[in-house]
Every structure is written in structure tokens, then in C-alpha cells.
N, CA, C and O atoms as CSV, one atom per row, in Angstrom:
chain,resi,resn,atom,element,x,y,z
A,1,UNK,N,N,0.829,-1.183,0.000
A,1,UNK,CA,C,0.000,0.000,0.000
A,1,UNK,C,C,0.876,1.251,0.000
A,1,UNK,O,O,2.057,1.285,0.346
A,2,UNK,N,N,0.131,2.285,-0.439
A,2,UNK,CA,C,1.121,3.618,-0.532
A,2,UNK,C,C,0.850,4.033,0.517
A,2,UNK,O,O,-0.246,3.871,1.054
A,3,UNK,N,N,2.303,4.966,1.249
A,3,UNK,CA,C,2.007,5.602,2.358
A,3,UNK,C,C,1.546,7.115,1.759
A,3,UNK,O,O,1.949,7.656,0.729
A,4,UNK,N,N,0.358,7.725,2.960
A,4,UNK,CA,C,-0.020,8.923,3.140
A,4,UNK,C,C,-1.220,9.144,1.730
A,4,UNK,O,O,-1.332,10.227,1.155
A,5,UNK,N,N,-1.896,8.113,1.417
A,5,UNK,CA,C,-3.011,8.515,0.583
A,5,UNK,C,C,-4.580,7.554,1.195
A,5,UNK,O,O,-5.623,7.422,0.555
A,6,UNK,N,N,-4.313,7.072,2.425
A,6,UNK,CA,C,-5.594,6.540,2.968
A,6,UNK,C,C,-5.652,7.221,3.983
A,6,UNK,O,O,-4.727,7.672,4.660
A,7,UNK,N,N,-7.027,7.337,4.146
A,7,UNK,CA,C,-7.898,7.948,5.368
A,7,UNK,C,C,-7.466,7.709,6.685
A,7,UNK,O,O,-6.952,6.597,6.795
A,8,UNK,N,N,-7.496,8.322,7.649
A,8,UNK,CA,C,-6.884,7.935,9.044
A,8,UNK,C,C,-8.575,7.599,9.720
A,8,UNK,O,O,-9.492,8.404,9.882
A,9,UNK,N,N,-8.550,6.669,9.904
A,9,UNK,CA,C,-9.572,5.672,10.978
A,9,UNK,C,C,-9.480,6.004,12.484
A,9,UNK,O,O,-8.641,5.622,13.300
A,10,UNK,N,N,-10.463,6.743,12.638
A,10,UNK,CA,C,-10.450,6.853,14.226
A,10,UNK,C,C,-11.632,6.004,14.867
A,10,UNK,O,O,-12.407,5.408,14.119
A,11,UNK,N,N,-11.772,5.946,16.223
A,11,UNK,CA,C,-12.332,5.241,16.687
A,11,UNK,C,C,-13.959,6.320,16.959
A,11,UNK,O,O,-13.689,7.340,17.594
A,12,UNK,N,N,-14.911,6.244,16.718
A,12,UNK,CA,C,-15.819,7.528,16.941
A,12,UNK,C,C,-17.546,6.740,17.541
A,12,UNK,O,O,-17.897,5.571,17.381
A,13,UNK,N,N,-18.170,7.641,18.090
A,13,UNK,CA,C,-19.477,6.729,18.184
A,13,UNK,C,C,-21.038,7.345,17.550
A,13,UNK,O,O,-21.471,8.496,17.503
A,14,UNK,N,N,-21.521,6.282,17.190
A,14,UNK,CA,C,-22.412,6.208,16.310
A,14,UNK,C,C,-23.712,6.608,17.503
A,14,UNK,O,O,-23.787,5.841,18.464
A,15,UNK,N,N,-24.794,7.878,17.437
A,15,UNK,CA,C,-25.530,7.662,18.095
A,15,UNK,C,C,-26.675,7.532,17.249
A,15,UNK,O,O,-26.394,7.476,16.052
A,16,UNK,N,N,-28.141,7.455,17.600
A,16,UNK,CA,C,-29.682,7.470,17.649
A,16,UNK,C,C,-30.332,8.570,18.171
A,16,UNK,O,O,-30.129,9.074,19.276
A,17,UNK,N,N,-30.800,8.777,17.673
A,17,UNK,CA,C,-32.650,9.397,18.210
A,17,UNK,C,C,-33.100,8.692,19.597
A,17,UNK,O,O,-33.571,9.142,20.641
A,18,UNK,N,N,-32.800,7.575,19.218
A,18,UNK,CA,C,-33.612,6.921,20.777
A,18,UNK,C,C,-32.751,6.590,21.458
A,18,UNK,O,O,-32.881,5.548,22.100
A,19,UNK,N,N,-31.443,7.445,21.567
A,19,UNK,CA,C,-30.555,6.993,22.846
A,19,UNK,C,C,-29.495,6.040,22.387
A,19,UNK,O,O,-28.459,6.235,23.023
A,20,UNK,N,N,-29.402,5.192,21.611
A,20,UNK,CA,C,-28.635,3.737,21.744
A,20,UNK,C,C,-27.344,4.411,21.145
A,20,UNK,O,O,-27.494,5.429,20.469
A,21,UNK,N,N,-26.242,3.963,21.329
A,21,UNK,CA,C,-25.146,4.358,20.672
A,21,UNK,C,C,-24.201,3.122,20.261
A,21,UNK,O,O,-24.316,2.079,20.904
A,22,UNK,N,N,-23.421,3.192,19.378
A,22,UNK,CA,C,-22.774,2.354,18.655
A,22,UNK,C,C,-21.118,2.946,18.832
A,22,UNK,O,O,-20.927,4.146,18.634
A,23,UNK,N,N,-19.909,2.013,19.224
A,23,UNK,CA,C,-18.783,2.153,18.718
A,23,UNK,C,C,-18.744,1.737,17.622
A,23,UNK,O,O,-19.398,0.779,17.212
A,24,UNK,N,N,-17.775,2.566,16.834
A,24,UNK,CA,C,-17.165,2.062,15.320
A,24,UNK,C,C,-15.937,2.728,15.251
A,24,UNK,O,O,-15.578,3.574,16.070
A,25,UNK,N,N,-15.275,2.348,14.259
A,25,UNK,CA,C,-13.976,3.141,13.667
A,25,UNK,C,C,-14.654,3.869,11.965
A,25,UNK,O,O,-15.398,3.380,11.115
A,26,UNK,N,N,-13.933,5.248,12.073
A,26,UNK,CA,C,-14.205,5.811,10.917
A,26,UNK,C,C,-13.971,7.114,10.447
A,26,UNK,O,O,-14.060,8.117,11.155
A,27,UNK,N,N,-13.694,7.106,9.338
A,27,UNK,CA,C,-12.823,8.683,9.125
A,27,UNK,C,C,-13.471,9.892,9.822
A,27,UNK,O,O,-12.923,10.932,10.187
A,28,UNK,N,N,-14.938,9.474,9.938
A,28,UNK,CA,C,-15.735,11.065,10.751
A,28,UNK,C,C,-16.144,10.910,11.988
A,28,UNK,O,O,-16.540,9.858,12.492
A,29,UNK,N,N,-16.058,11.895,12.465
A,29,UNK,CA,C,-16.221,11.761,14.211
A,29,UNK,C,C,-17.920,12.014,14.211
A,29,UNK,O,O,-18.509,12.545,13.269
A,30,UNK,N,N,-18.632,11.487,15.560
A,30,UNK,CA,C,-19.851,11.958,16.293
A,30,UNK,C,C,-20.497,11.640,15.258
A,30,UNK,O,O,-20.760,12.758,14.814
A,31,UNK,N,N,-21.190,10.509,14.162
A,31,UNK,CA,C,-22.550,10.514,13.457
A,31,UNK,C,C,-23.344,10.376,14.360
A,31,UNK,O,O,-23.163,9.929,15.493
A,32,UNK,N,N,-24.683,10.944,13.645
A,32,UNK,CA,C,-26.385,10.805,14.469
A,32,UNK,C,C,-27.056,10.188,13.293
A,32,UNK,O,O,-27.073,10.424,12.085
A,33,UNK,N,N,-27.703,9.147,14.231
A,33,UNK,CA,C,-28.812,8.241,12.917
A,33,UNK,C,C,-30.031,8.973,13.535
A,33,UNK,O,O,-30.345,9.544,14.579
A,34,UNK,N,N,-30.598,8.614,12.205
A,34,UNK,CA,C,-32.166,8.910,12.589
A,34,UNK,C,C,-33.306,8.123,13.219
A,34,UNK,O,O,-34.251,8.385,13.963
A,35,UNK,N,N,-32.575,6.512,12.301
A,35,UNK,CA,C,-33.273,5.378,12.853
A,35,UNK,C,C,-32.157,4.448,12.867
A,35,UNK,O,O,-31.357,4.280,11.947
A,36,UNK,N,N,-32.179,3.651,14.386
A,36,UNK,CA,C,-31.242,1.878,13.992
A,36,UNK,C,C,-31.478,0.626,14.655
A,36,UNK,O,O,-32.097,0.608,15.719
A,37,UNK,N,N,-31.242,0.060,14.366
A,37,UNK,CA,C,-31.435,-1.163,14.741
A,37,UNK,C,C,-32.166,-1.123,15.812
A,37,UNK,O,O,-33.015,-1.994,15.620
A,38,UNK,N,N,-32.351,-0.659,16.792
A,38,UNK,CA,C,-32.865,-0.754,18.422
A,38,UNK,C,C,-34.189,-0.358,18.510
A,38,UNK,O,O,-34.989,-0.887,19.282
A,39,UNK,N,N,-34.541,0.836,17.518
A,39,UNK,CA,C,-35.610,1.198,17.624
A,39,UNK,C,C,-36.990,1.507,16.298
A,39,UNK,O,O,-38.118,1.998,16.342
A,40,UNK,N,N,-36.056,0.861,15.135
A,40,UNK,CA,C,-36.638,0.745,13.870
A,40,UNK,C,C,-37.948,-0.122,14.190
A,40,UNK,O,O,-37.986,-0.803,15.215
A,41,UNK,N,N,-38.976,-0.084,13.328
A,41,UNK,CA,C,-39.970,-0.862,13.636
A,41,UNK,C,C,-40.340,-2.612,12.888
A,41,UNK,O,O,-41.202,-3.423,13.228
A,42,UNK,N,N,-39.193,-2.706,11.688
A,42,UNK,CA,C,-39.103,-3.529,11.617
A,42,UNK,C,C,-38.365,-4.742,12.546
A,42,UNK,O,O,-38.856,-5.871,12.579
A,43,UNK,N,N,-37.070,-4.373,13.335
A,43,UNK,CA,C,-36.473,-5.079,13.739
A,43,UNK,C,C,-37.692,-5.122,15.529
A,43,UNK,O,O,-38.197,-6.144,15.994
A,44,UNK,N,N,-37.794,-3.987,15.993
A,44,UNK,CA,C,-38.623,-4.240,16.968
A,44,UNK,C,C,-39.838,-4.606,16.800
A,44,UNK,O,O,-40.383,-4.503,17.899
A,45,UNK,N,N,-40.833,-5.114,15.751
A,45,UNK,CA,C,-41.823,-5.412,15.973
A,45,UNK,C,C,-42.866,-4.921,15.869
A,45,UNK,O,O,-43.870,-5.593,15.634
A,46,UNK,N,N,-42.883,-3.601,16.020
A,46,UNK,CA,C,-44.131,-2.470,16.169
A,46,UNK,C,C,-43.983,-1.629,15.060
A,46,UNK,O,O,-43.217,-0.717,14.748
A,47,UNK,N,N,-45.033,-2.255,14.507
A,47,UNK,CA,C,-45.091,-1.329,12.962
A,47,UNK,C,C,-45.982,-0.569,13.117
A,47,UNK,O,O,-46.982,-1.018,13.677
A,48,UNK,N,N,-45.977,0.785,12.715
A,48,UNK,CA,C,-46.624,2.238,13.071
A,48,UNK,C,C,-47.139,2.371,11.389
A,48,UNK,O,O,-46.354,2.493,10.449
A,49,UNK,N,N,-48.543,2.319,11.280
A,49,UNK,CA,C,-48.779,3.266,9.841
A,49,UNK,C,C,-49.153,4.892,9.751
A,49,UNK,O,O,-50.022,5.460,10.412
A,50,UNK,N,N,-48.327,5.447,8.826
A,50,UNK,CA,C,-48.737,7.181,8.895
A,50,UNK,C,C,-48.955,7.212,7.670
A,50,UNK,O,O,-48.098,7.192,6.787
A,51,UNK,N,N,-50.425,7.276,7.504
A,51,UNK,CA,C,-51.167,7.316,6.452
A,51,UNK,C,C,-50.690,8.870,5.787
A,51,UNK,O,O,-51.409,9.857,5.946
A,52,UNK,N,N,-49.546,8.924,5.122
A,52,UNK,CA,C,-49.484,10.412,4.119
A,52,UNK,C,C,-49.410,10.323,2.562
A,52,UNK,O,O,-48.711,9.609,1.843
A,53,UNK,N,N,-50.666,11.590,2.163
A,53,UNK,CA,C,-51.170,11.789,1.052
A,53,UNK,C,C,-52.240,10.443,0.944
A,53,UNK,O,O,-52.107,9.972,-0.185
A,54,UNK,N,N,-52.989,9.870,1.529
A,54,UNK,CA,C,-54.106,8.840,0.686
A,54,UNK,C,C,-53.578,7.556,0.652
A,54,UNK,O,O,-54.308,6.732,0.100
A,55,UNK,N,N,-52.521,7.150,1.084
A,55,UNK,CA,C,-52.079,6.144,0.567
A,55,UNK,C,C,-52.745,4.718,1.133
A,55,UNK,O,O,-52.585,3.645,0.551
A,56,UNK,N,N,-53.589,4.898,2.474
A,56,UNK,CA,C,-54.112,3.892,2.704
A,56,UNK,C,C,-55.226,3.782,1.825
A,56,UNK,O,O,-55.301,2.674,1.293
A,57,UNK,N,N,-56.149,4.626,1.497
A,57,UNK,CA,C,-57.231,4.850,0.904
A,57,UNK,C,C,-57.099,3.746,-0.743
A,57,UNK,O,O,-57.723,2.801,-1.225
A,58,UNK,N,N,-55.634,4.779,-1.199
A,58,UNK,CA,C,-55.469,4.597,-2.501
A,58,UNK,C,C,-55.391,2.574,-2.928
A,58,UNK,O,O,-55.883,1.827,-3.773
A,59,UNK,N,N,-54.376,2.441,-1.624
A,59,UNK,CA,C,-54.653,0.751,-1.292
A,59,UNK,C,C,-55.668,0.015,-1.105
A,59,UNK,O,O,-55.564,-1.178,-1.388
A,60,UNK,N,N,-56.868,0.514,-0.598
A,60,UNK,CA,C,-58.220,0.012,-0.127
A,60,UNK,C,C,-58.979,0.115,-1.696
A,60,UNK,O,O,-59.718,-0.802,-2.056
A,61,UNK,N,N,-58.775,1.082,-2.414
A,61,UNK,CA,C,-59.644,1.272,-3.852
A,61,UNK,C,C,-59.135,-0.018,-4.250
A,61,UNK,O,O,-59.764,-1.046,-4.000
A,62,UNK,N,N,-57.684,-0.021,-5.046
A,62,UNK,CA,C,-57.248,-0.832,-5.462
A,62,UNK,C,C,-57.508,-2.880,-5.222
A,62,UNK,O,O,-57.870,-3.854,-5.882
A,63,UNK,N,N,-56.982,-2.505,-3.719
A,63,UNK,CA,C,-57.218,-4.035,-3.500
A,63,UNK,C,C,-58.782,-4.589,-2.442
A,63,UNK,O,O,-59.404,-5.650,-2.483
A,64,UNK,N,N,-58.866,-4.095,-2.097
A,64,UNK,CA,C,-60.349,-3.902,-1.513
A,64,UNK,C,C,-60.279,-3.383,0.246
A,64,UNK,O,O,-59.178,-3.431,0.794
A,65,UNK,N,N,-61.519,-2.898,1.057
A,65,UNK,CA,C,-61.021,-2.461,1.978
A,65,UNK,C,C,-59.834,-3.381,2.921
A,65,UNK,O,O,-59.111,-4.343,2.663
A,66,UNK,N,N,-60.087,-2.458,4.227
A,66,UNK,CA,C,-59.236,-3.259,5.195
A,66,UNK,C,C,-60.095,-2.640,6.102
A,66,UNK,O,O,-61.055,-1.934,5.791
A,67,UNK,N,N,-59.439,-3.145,8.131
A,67,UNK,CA,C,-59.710,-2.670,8.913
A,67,UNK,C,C,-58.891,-0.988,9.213
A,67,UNK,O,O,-59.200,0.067,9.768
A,68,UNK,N,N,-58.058,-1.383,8.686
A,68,UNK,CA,C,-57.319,-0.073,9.065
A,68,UNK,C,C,-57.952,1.456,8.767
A,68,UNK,O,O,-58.158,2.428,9.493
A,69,UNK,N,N,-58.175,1.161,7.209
A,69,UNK,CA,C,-58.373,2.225,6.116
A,69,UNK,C,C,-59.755,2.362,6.673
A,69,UNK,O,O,-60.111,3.424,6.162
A,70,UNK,N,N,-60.885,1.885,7.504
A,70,UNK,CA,C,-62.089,2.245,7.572
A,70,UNK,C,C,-61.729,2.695,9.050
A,70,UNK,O,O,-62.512,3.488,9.573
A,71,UNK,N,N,-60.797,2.339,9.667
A,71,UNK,CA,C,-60.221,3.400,11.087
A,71,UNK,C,C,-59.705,4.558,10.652
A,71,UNK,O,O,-59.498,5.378,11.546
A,72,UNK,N,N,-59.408,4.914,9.454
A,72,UNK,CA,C,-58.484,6.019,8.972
A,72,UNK,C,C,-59.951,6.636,8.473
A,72,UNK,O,O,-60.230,7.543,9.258
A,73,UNK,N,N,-60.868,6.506,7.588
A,73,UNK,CA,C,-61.973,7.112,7.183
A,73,UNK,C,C,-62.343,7.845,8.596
A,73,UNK,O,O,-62.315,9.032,8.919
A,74,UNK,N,N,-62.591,7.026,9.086
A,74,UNK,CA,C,-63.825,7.844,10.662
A,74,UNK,C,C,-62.943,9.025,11.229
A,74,UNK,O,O,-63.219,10.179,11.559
A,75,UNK,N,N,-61.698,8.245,11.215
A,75,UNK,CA,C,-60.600,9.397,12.175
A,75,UNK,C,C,-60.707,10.901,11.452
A,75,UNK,O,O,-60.761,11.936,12.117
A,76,UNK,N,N,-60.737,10.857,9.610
A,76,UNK,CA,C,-60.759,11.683,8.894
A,76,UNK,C,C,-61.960,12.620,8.943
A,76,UNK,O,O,-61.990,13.838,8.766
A,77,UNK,N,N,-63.104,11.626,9.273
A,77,UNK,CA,C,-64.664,12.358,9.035
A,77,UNK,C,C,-64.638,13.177,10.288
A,77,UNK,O,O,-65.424,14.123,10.340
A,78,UNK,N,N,-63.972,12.985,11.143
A,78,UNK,CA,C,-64.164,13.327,12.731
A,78,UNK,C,C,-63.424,14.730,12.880
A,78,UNK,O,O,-63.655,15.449,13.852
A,79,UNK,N,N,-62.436,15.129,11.781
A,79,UNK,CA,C,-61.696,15.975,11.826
A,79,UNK,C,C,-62.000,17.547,10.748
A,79,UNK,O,O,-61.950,18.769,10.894
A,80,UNK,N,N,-62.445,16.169,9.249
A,80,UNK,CA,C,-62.599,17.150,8.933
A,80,UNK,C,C,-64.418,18.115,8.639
A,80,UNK,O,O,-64.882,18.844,7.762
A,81,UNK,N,N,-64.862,17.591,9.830
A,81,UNK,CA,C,-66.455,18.011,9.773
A,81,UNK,C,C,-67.444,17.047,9.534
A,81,UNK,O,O,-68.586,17.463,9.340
A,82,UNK,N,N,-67.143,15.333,9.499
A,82,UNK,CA,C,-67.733,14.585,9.209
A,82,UNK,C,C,-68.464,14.219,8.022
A,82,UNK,O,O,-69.651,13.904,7.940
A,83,UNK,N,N,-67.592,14.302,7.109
A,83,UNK,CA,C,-67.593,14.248,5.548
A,83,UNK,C,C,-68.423,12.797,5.654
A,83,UNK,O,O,-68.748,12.194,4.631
């Protein structure tokens, strides 16, 4: 390898949003995730839907209702004057 054309590797820590932090080695000091492993909802289990722009709706036309999308209707009618 050539000397003085690779990155110098420091040792730095990786944090979260929800607290958890990670050692790593890596050319940049202090990253912040937004989401990781600890508190993502795939790896934990708890999947959250945020219905933005229609998209449950647009799914319910398409493939036929659900329970969800007729919890998302009422929540909607309730808000916006009971359409």
C-alpha cells in the first residue's frame, strides 16, 4: 500500500434518536442516525402506519377495503367536519 493517501480511521461513536449508541472506527467523528437497529420498527416489531397523502385509501380502492383504512376514514370524518 502507498504511504499517506488513505484515510486515518479513528475510533468515533455512532448515536440514535432513541438513545442507543454504537462504537465504530471511521474517518468522521460523532454521526447521528435517525433510525437503527434498536428502535426501527421492523427489527422491533411495532409497525406504526402514517397514512401520508391517501395512501391507505389509494390501497383500499385498489385491492379492496381493510380494517385499518375504515379506522383512517372515521378518524378523517371526525376531523374534517364529518364528511
Amino acid at each position: 500500500m502507498k504511504a499517506g493517501i488513505h484515510p486515518e480511521y479513528k475510533e468515533t461513536v455512532v448515536r440514535c434518536t432513541c438513545g442507543a449508541e454504537y462504537r465504530v472506527r471511521s474517518t468522521k467523528q460523532d454521526l447521528h442516525l435517525g433510525v437503527c437497529a434498536a428502535c426501527h420498527p421492523f427489527f422491533t416489531g411495532q409497525q406504526r402506519f402514517v397514512d401520508t397523502a391517501g395512501r391507505v385509501e389509494k390501497f383500499a380502492r385498489r385491492f379492496g377495503t381493510t380494517k385499518l383504512s375504515d379506522q383512517v376514514k372515521k378518524q378523517k370524518g371526525k376531523v374534517k367536519g364529518g364528511r
